[in-house]
LUMVO-829732 format. One record per residue (C-alpha): residue number from 1; residue in three letters; x, z, y. Coordinates in steps of 0.1 Angstrom, whole numbers, plus 2048, in hexadecimal, padded with zeros to 3 digits. Layout:
> seq / type / xx / zz / yy
> NUM / ALA / X / Z / Y
...
***
This chain:
> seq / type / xx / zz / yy
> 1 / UNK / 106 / 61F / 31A
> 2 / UNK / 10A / 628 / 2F6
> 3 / UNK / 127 / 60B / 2F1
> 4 / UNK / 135 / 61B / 311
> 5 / UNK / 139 / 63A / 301
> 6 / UNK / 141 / 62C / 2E2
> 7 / UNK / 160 / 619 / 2F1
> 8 / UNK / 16C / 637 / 306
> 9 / UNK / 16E / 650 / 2EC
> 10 / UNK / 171 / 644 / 2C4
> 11 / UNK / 17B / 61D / 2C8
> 12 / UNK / 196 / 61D / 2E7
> 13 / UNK / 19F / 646 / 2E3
> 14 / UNK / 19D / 64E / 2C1
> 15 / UNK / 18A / 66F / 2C9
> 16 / UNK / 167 / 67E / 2C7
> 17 / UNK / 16D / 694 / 2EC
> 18 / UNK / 174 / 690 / 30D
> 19 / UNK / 171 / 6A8 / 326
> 20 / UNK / 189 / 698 / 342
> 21 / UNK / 16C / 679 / 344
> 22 / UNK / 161 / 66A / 362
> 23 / UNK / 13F / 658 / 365
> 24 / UNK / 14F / 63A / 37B
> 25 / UNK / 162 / 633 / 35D
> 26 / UNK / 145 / 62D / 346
> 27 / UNK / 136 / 617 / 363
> 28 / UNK / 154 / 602 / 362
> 29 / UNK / 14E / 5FF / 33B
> 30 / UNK / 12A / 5F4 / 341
> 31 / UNK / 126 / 5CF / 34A
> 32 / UNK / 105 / 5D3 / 361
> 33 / UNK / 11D / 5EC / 379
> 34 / UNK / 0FF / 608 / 37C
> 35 / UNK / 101 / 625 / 390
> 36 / UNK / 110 / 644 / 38C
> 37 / UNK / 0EB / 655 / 389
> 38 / UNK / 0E5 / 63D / 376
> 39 / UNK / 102 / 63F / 35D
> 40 / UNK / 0F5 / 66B / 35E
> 41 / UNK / 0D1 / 665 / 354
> 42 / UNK / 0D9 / 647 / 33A
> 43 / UNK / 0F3 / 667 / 327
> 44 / UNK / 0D6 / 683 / 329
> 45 / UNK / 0C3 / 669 / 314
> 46 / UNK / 0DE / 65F / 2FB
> 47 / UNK / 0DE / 68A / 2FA
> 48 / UNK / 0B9 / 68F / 2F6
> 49 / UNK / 0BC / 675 / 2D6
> 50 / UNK / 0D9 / 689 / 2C7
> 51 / UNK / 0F0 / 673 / 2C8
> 52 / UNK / 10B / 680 / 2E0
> 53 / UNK / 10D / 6A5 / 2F3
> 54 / UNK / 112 / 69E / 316
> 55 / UNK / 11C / 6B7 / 331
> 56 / UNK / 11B / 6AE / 353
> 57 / UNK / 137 / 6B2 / 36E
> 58 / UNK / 12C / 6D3 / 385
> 59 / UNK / 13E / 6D7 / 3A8
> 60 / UNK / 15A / 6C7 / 3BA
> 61 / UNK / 175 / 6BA / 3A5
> 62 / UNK / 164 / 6C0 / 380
> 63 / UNK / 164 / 6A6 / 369
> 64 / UNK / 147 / 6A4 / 34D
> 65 / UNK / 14B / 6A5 / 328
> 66 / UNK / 13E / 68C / 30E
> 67 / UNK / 13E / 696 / 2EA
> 68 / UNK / 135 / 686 / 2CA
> 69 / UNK / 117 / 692 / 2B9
> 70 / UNK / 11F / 6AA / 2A2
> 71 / UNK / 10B / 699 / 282
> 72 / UNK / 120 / 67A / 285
> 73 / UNK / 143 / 68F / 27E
> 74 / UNK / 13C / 69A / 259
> 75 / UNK / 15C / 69A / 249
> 76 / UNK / 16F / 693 / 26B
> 77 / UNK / 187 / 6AA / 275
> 78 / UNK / 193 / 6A7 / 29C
> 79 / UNK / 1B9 / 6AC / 2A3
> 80 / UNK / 1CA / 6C4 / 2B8
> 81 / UNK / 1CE / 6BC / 2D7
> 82 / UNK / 1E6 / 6D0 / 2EF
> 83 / UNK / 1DD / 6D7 / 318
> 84 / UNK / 1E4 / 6B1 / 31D
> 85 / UNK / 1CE / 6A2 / 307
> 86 / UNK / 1F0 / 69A / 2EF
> 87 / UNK / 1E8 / 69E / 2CA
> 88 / UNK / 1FB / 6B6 / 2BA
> 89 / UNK / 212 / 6AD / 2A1
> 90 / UNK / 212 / 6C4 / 281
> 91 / UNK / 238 / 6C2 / 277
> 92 / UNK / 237 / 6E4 / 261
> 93 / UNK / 21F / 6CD / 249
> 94 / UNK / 231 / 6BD / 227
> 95 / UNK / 240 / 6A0 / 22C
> 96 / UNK / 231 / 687 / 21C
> 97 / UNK / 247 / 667 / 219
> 98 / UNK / 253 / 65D / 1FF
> 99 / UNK / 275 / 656 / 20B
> 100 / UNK / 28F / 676 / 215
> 101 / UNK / 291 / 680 / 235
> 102 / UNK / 2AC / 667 / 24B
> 103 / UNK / 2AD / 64D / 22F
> 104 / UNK / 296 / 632 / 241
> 105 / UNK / 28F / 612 / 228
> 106 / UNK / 2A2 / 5FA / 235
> 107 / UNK / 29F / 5D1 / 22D
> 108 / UNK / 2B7 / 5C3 / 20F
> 109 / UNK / 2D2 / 5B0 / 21C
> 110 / UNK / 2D0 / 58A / 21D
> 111 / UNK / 2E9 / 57E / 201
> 112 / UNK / 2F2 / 557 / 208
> 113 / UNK / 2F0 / 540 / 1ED
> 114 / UNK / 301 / 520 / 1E9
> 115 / UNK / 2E3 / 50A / 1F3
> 116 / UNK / 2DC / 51D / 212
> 117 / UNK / 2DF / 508 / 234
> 118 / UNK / 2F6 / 520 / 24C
> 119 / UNK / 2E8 / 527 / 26C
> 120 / UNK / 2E4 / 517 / 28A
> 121 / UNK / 301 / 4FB / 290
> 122 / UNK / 31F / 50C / 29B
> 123 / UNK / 327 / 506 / 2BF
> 124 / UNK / 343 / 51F / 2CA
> 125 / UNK / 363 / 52A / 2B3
> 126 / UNK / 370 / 54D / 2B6
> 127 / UNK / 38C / 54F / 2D3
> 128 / UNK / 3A9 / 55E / 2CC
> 129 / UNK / 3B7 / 575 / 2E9
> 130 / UNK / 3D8 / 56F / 2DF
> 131 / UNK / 3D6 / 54A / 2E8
> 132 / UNK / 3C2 / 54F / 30B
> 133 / UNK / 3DD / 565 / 317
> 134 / UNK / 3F6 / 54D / 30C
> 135 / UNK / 3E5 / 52E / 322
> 136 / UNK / 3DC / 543 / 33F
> 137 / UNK / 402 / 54E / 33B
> 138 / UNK / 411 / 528 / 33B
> 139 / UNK / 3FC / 519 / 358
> 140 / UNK / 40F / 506 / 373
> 141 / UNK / 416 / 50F / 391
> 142 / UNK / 3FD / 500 / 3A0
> 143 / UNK / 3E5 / 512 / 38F
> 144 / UNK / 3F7 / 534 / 387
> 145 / UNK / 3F7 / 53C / 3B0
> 146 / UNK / 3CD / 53D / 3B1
> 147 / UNK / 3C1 / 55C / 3BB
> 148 / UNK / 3B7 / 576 / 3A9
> 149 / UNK / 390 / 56A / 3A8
> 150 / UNK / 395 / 54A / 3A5
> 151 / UNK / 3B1 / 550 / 387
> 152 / UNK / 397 / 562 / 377
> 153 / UNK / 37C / 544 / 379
> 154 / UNK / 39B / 52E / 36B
> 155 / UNK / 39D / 544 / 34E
> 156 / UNK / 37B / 542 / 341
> 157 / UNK / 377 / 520 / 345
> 158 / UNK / 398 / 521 / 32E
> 159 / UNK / 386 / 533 / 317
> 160 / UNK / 362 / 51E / 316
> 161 / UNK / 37D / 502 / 308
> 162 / UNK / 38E / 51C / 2F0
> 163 / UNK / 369 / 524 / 2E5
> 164 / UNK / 361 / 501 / 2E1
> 165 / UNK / 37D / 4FA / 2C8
> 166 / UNK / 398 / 4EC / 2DF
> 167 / UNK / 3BD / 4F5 / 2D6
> 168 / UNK / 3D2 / 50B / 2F1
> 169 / UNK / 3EB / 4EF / 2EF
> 170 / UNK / 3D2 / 4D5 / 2FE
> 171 / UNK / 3C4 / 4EE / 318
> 172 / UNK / 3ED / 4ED / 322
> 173 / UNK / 3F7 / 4C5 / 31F
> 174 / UNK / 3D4 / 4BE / 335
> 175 / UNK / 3DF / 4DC / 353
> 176 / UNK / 3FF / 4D3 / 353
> 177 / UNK / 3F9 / 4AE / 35A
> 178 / UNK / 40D / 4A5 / 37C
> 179 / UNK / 3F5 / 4AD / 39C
> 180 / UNK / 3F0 / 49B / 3B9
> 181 / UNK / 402 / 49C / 3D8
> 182 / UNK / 3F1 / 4B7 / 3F2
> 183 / UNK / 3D8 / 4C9 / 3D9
> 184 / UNK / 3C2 / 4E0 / 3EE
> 185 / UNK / 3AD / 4E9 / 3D8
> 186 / UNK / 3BD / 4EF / 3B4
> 187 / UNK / 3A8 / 500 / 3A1
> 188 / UNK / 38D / 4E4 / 3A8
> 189 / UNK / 3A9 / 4CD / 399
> 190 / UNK / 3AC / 4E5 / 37B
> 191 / UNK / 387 / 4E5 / 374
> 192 / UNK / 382 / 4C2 / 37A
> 193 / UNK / 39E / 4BC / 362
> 194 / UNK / 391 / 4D5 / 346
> 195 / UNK / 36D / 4C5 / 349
> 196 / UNK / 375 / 49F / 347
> 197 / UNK / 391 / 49C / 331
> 198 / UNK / 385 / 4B6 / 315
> 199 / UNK / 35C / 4AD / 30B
> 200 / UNK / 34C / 4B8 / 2F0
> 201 / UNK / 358 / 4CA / 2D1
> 202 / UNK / 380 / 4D0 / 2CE
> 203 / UNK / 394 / 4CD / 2AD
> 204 / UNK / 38D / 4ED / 2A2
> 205 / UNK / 364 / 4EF / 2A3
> 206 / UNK / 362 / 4C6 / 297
> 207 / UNK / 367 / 4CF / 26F
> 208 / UNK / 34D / 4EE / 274
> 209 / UNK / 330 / 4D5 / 284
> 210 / UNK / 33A / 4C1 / 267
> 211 / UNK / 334 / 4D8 / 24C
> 212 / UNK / 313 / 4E3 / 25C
> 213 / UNK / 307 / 4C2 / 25F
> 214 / UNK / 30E / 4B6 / 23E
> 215 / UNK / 2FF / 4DB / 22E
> 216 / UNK / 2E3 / 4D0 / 244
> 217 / UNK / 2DD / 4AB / 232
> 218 / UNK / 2E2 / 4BB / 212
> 219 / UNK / 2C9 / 4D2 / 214
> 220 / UNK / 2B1 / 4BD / 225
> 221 / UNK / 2B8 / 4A4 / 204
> 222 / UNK / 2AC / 4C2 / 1F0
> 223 / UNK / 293 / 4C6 / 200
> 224 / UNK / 282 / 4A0 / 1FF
> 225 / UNK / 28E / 49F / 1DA
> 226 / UNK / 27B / 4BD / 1D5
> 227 / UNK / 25C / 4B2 / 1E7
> 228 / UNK / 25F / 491 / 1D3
> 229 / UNK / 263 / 4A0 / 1B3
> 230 / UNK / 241 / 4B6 / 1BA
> 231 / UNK / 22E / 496 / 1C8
> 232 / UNK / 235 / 485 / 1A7
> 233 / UNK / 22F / 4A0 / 190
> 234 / UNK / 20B / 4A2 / 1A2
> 235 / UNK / 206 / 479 / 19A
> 236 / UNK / 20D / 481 / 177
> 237 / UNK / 1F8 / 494 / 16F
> 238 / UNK / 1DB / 47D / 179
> 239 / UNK / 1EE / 45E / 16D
> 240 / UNK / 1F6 / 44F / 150
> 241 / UNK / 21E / 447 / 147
> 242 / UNK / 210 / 41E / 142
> 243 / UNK / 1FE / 424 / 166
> 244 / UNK / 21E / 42F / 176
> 245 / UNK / 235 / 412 / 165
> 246 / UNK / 215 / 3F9 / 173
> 247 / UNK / 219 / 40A / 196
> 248 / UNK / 23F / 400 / 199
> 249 / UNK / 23F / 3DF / 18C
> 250 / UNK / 223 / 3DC / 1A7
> 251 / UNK / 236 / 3EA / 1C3
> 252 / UNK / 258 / 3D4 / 1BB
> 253 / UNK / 242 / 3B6 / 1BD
> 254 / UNK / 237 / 3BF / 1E0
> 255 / UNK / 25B / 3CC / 1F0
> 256 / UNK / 275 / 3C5 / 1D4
> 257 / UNK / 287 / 3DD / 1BB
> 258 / UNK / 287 / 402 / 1C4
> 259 / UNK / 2A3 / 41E / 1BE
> 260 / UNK / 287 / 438 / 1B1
> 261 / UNK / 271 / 42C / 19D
> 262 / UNK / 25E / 44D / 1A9
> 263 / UNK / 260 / 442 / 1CA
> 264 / UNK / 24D / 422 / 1C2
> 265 / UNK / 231 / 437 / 1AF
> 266 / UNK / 22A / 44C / 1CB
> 267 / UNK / 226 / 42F / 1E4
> 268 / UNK / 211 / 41D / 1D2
> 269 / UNK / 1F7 / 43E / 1CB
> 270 / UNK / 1FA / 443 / 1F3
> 271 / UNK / 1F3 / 41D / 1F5
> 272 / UNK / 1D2 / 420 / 1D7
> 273 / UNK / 1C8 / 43C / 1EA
> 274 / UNK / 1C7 / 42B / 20E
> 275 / UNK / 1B6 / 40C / 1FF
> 276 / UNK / 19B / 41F / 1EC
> 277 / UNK / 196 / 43F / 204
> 278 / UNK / 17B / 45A / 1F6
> 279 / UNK / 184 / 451 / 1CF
> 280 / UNK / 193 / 466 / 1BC
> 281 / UNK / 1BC / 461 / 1B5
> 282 / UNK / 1B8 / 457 / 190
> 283 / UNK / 19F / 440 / 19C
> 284 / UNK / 1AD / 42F / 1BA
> 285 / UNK / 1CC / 425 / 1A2
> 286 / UNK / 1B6 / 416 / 18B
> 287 / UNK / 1A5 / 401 / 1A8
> 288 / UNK / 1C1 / 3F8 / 1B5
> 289 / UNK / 1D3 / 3ED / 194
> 290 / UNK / 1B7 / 3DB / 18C
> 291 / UNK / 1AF / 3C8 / 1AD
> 292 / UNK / 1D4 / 3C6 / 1BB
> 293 / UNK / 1E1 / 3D0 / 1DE
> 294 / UNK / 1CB / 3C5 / 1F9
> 295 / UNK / 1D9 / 3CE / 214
> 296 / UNK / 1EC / 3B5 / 229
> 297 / UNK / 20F / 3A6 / 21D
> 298 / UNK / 22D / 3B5 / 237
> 299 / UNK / 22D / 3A2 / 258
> 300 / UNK / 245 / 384 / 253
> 301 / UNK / 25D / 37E / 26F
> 302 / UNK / 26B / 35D / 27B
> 303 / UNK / 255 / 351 / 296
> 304 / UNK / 230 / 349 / 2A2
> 305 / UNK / 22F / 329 / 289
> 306 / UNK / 239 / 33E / 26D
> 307 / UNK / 21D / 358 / 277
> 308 / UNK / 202 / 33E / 27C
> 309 / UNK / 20A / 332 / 25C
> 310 / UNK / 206 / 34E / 249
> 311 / UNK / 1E7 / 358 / 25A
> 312 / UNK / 1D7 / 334 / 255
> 313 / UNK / 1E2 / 337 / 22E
> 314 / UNK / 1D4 / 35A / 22C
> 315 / UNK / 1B1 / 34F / 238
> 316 / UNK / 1AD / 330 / 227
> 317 / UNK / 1AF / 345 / 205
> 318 / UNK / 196 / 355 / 20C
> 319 / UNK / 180 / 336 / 1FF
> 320 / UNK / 182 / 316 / 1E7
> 321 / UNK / 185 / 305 / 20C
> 322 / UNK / 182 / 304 / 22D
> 323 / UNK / 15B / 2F7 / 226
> 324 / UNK / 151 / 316 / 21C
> 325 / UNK / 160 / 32B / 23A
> 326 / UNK / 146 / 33D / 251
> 327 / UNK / 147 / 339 / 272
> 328 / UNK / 150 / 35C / 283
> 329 / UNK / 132 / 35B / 2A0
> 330 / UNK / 114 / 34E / 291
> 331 / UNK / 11D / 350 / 265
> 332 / UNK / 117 / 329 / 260
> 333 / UNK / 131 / 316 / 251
> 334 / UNK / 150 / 311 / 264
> 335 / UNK / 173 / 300 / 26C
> 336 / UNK / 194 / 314 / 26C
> 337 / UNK / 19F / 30F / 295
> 338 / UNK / 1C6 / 313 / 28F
> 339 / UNK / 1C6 / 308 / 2B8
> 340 / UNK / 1B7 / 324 / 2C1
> 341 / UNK / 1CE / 345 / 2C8
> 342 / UNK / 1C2 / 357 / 2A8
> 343 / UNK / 1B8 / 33F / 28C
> 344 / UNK / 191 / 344 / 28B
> 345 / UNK / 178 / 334 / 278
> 346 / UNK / 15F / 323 / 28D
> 347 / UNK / 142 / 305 / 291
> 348 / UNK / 141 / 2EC / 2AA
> 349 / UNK / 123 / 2F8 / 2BA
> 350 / UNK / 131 / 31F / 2BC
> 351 / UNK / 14D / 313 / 2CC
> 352 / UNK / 141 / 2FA / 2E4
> 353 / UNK / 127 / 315 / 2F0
> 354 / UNK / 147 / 331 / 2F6
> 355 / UNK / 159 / 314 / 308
> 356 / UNK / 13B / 30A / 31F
> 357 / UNK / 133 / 330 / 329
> 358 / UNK / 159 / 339 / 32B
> 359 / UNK / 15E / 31A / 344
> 360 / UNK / 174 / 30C / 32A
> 361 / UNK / 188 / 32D / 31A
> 362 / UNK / 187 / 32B / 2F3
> 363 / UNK / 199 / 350 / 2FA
> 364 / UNK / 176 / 35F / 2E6
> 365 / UNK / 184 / 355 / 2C6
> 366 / UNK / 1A1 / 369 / 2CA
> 367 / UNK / 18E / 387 / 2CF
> 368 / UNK / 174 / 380 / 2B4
***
């Protein structure tokens, strides 16, 4: 009940009074839903312990009044409030801005710089009225005759093409193209003509999209040069400059020369760091200089022959021989299968037992 009161007068009110208060409103702010009685006996308590002054509602239409106890106000001082429960403003106090009276701060103007990216890519060019009239003015006959509503549809589709960058005399040339014989509908015809023979951007709004696009690579070039430039200042300053040559002779051995040399430093930390996960930078390019790339060569394209040569190459490096290969199922020593789907190392026995309890399917090696 406390919380309740709590909650209707300081936390949701901002005040330490209420003499408008009803007791069904505290029992809606009371999850167990008590009685009104109840809610009247639970505040005579909260009274009796000091800790609000409670005055019940007497006869028909009274309202009680809650009040904060008086030894939890020191240094409080309660507003004025007028007959409606407003607070009274105090404007005959000082003002106490620091800014005069009418001159609101207002946010400094945004002052493009020559690196800034314009806004969103233009879509529309301004229409000139001038040019509008002169169209609507010039339409053949066919089309001059509309009525007054349809005319008016007409003209704004004229001037979604004027918008879009499309020069009056194009609007003209397309119109006044010869129409067929027993046109019933004309300004269909005019629409359908506006809308299939002038797509897209016109002449005038083309050079605009340009320029956006091309501020819009430029400054997304600055902005991966920039995040390059930070990258490699953060690997050298846990590298050494004889590290960093080591790291790009490594990576043009794996994929050929590179433009950057930066470039090729930063892929090959990404690469140290992937191979040795949980060690620090500094240390992962060590390991990695030391022990070489191990990750797999780039898949080589050309067919299944070339692929199953590769693969068969790859594993038989593993060991002085194909003697000393393990067989995958049981660990004893095994025979490289190049039959088999996947290459897999396995004994006779191995495989004879996965061929007797697959009813003849070697597909186990595959999978293993």
């Amino acid at each position: 009940m406390l919380d309740a009161v709590i909650t209707m007068l300081p936390r949701r009110w901002s005040r330490i009074r209420d003499n408008r208060i009803r007791l069904r409103q505290l029992v809606r702010l009371c999850p167990s839903n008590p009685h009104q009685r109840t809610v009247g006996r639970a505040l005579r308590r909260l009274e009796a312990l000091d800790l609000i002054r409670y005055s019940p509602a007497c006869g028909r239409g009274a309202t009680a009044t809650i009040t904060v106890h008086q030894r939890f106000l020191e240094g409080i001082e309660e507003l004025e409030r007028d007959e409606s429960g407003s607070v009274v403003v105090p404007f005959s106090r000082p003002r106490t801005s620091l800014f005069p009276k009418g001159k609101v701060p207002q946010p400094s103007p945004h002052v493009p710089t020559p690196d800034d990216v314009p806004g969103p890519r233009p879509v529309e060019v301004p229409v000139d009225r001038a040019e509008l009239r002169a169209v609507l003015e010039n339409l053949p006959p066919v089309f001059s005759e509309l009525p007054r509503n349809l005319r008016w549809l007409l003209g704004s589709e004229v001037r979604n093409k004027l918008a879009r960058g499309h020069r009056p005399k194009e609007i003209m040339r397309i119109l006044a193209a010869p129409a067929p014989c027993g046109v019933q509908r004309p300004f269909k015809l005019a629409i359908w003509r506006l809308t299939q023979n002038m797509v897209g951007a016109g002449p005038n709004l083309r050079p605009l999209q340009r320029e956006w696009e091309q501020a819009q690579r430029a400054d997304s070039e600055r902005t991966r040069l920039a995040d390059l430039a930070e990258d490699y200042r953060k690997i050298e300053s846990v590298t050494t400059a004889e590290q960093r040559d080591q790291l790009v002779a490594a990576i043009q051995g794996l994929f050929g020369p590179s433009e950057d040399p930066r470039i090729a430093v930063l892929t090959a930390v990404r690469r140290s760091c992937r191979q040795y996960p949980g060690m620090p930078t500094t240390a992962a390019v060590a390991a990695w200089l030391d022990n070489g790339d191990q990750r797999l060569n780039p898949r080589v394209t050309g067919g299944d022959t070339a692929g199953t040569a590769v693969s068969v190459e790859g594993l038989q490096s593993i060991t002085a021989g194909p003697d000393h290969l393990a067989c995958v199922s049981c660990g004893s020593p095994g025979v490289l299968r190049p039959e088999l789907p996947l290459p897999t190392v396995a004994c006779d026995e191995c495989l004879d037992r996965a061929a007797e309890d697959d009813g003849g399917d070697q597909s186990w090696a595959a999978a293993s």
